[in-house]
C-alpha positions as CSV (number, residue, x, y, z in Angstrom):
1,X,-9.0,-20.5,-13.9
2,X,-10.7,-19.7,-10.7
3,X,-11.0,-15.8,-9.8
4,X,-12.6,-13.7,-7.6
5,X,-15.8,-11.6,-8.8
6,X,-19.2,-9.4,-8.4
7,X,-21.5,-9.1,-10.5
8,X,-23.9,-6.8,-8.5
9,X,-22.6,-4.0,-5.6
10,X,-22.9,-5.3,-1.9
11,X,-21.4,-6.7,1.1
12,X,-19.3,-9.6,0.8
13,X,-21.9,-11.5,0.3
14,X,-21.8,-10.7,-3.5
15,X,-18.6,-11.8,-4.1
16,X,-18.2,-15.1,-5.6
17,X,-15.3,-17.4,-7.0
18,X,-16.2,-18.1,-10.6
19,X,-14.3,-19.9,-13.3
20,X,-13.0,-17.4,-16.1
21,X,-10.8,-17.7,-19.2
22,X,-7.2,-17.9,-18.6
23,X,-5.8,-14.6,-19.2
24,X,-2.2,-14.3,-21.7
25,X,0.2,-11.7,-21.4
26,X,0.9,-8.8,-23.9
27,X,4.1,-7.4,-24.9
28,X,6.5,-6.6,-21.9
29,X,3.9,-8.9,-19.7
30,X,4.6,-11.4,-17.2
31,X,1.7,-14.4,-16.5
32,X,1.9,-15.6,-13.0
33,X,0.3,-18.4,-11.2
34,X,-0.6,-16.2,-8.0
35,X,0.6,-17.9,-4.8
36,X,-0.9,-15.2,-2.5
37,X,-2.9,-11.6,-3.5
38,X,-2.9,-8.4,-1.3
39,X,-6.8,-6.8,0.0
40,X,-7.1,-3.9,0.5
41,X,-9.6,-1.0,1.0
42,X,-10.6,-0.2,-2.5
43,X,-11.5,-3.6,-2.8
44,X,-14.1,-3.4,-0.7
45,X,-15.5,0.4,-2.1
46,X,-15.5,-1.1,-5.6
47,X,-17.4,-3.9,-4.4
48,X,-19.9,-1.6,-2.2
49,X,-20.6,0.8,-5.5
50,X,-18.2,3.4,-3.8
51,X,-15.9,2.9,-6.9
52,X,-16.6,2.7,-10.5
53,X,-20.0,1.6,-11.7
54,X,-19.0,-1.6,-14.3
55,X,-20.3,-5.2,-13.6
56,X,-18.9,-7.6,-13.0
57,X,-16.2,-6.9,-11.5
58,X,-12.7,-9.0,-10.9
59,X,-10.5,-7.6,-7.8
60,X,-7.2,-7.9,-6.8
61,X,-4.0,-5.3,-7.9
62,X,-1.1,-6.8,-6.2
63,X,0.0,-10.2,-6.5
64,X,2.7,-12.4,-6.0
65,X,3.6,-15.8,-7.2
66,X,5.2,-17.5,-10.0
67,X,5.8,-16.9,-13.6
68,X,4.5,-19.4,-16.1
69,X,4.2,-17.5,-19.5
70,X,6.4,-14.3,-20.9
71,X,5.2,-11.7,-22.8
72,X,6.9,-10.7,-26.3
73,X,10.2,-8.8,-25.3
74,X,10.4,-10.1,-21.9
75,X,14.0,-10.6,-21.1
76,X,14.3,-9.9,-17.0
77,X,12.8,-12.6,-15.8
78,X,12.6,-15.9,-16.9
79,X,9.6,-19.1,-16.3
80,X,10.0,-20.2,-12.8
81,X,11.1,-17.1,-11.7
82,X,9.1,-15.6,-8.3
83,X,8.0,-12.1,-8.7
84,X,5.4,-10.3,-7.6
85,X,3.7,-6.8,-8.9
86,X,0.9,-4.7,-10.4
87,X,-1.9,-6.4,-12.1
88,X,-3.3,-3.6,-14.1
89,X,-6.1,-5.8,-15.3
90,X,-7.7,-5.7,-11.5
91,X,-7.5,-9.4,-11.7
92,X,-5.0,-10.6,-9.3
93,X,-6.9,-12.5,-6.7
94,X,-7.0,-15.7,-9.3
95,X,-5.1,-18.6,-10.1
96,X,-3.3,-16.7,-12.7
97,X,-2.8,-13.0,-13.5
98,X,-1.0,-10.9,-15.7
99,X,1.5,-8.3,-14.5
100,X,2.5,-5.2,-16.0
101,X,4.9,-4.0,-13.7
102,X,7.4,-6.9,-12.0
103,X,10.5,-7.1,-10.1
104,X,11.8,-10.3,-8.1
105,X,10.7,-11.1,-4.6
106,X,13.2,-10.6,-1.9
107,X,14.8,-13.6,-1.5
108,X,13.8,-13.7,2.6
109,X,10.3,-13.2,1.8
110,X,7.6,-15.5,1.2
111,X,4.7,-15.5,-1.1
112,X,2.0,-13.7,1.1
113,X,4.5,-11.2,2.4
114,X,5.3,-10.2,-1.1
115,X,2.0,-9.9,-2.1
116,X,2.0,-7.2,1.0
117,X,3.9,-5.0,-0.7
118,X,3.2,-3.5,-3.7
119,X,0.3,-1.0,-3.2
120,X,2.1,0.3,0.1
121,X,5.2,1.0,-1.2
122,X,4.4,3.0,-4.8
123,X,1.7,4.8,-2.6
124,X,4.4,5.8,-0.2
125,X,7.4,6.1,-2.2
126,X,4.9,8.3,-4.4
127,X,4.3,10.5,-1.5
128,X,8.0,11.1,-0.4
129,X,8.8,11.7,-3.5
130,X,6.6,14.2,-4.0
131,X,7.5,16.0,-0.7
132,X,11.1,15.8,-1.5
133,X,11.9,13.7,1.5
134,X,16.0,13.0,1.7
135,X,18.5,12.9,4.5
136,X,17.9,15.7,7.0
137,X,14.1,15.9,6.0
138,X,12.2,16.4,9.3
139,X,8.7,14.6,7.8
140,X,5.7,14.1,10.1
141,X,3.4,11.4,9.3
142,X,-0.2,10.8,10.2
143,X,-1.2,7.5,10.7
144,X,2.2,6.0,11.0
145,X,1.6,2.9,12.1
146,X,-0.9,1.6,9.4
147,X,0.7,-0.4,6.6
148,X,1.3,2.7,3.9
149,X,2.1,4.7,7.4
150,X,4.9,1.8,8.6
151,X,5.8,1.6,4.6
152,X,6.6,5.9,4.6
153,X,8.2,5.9,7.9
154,X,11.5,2.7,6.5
155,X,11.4,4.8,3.4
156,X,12.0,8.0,4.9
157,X,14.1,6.5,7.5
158,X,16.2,5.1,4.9
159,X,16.5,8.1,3.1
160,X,18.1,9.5,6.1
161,X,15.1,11.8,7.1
162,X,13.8,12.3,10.6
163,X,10.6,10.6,11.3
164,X,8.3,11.7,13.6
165,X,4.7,9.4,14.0
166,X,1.5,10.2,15.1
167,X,-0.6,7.0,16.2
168,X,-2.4,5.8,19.1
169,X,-0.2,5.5,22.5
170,X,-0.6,1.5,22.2
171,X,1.5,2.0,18.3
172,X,4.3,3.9,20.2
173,X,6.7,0.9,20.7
174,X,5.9,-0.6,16.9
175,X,6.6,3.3,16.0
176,X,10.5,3.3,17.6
177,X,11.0,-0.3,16.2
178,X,10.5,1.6,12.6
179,X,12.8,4.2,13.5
180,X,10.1,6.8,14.2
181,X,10.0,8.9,17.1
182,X,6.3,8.2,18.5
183,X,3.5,10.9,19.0
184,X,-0.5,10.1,20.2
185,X,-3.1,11.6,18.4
186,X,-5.5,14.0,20.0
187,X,-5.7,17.3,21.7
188,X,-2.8,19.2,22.2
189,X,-1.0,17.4,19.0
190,X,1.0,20.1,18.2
191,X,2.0,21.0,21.4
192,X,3.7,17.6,21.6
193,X,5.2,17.4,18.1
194,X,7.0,20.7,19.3
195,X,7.8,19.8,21.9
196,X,9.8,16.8,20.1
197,X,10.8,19.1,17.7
198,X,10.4,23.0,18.4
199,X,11.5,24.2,15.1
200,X,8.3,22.5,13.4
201,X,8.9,19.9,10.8
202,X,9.6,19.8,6.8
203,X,7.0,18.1,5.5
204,X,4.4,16.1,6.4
205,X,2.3,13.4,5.3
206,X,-1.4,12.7,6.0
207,X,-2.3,9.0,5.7
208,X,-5.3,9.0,8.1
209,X,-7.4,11.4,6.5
210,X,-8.5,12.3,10.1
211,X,-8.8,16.4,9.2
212,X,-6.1,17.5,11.0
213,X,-4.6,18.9,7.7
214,X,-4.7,22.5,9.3
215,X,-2.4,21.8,12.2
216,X,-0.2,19.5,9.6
217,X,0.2,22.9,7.6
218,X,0.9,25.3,10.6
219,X,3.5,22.6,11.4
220,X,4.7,22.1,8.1
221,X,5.2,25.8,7.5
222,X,2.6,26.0,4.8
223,X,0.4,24.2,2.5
224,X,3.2,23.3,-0.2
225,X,5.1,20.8,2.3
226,X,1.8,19.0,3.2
227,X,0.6,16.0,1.0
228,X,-2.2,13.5,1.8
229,X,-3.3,10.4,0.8
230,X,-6.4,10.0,2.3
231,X,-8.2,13.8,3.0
232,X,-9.7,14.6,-0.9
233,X,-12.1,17.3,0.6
234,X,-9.7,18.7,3.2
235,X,-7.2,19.0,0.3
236,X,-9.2,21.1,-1.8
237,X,-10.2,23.1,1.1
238,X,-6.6,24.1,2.6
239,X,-4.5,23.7,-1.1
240,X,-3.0,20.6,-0.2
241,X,-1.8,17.9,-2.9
242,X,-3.9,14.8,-3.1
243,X,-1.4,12.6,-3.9
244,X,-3.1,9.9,-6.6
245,X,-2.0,7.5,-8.7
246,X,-2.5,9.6,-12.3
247,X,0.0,11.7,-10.8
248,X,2.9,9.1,-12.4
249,X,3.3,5.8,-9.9
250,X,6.6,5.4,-8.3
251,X,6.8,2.0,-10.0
252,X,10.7,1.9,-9.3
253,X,9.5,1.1,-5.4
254,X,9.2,-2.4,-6.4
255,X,12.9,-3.1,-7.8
256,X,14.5,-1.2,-4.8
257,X,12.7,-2.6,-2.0
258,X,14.5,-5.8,-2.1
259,X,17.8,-4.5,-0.3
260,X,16.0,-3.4,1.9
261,X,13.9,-5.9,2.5
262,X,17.1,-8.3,2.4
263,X,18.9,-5.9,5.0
264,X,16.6,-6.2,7.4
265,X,15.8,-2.6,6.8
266,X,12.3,-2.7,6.0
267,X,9.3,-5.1,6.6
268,X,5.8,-4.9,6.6
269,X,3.5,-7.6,8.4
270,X,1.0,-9.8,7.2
271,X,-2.2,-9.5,9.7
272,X,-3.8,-12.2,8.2
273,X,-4.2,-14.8,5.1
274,X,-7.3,-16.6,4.0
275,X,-8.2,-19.0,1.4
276,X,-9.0,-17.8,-2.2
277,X,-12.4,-18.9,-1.1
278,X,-12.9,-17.4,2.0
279,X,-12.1,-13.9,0.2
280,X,-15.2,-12.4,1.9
281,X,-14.3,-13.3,4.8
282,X,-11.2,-10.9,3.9
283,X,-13.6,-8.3,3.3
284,X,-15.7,-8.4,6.5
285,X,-12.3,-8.4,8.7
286,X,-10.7,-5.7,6.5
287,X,-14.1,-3.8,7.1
288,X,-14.7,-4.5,10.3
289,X,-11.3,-3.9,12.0
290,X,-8.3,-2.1,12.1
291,X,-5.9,-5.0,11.5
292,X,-2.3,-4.8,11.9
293,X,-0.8,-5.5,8.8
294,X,-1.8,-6.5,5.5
295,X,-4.6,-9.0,4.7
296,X,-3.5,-11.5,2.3
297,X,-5.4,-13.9,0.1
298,X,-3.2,-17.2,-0.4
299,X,-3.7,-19.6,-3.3
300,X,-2.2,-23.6,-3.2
């Protein structure tokens, strides 16, 4: 099969599409042949040496496409069916992967815009969770109108939580199509989420990692009600919770998002899809630019 790797750290330059053994899956595995594979930003830091140190390296962990071959004990899903999922191998921008966690694609969706999905929604849902977001909740999120922002903000909305946004002023109509109620980053933040809402918020959720985690807690009412996703070293400074991925995925993300999907509830764009091999080309615009929306490789 053909798959994307690196055999030495770089720019995208490095990376290369390469013919590798066809991978088989184990027990409770689904093999797919990947119709489209979501980018994203630790692609890039794995490939610059920001992120783990073995070589060579494949890429990809979200995938979406069609499954060919079932794992011992597999009974959910059958050959032919479209899912899309976790590749835990790192593997999934290939002809074929192997998933280890599955669920079916919404049925309005296409390949590529399932393929969006998977990394925002655990990473969001995971976040939520953690803050305890439900109906009522009053949650403030940073850097709403990126994809794991756009991703918190249906979630919480769905919930029944309050959603207030901070982006850039050009974001604020995308921000009340979501169901959040807009603010602009910059001086004077706080003065305008209170003035939104005076009380202060619940919770809120730092996506941008843009060190604002100090007026996120004087909102917030403390540390406890603050989690981020992006801020490592402000986190350990102010005794917020880094909210990673060893802290126990929110893997049941992937089975529920398809009502919601269905409903009309939730969506999250695809900025852009390219060629298996134009996949550095992925990399320069991902690195380059601020896309909005998820950048999708796409496999015939």
């Amino acid at each position: 099969m053909k798959a994307v790797r690196f055999s030495r750290f770089g720019g995208p330059e490095v990376l290369e599409v390469v013919d590798l053994p066809d991978p088989h899956p184990g027990p409770g595995q689904v093999r797919i042949a990947v119709k489209a594979a979501g980018v994203n930003a630790s692609d890039w830091k794995k490939r610059s040496g920001l992120m783990d140190e073995e070589l060579p390296r494949t890429l990809g962990y979200e995938a979406a496409g069609v499954v060919d071959e079932l794992g011992d004990g597999v009974t959910d899903v059958a050959i032919g069916d479209r899912v899309f999922g976790f590749s835990g191998r790192g593997a999934g921008q290939a002809e074929l992967a192997v998933l280890e966690t599955y669920a079916p694609i919404p049925s309005s969706l296409g390949f590529p815009e399932a393929a969006a999905l998977p990394a925002a929604i655990e990473t969001a849902t995971r976040a939520i969770d953690q803050l305890g977001v439900k109906g009522g909740t009053a949650l403030l999120v940073n850097g709403a109108s990126g994809v794991i922002g756009a991703a918190a903000v249906q979630l919480a909305v769905a919930r029944g939580a309050r959603v207030i946004g901070i982006a850039s002023p050009a974001n604020r109509d995308y921000l009340r199509s979501l169901g959040a109620e807009p603010v602009a980053y910059g001086a004077g933040l706080s003065e305008r989420v209170r003035a939104v809402a005076p009380e202060g918020v619940d919770t809120a959720l730092d996506v941008a990692g843009n060190g604002i985690l100090p007026e996120l807690i004087e909102l917030a009412g403390g540390a406890s009600h603050v989690v981020t996703i992006a801020d490592f070293a402000g986190a350990r400074e102010t005794g917020v919770h880094f909210s990673r991925g060893e802290d126990g995925r929110a893997i049941h993300a992937l089975a529920e998002i398809g009502e919601l999907v269905d409903s009309g509830r939730f969506s999250l764009p695809v900025a852009q899809t390219f060629p298996l091999a134009d996949v550095a080309e992925a990399h320069r615009v991902g690195e380059n630019g601020r896309p909005r929306g998820k950048l999708v490789v796409v496999i015939d």
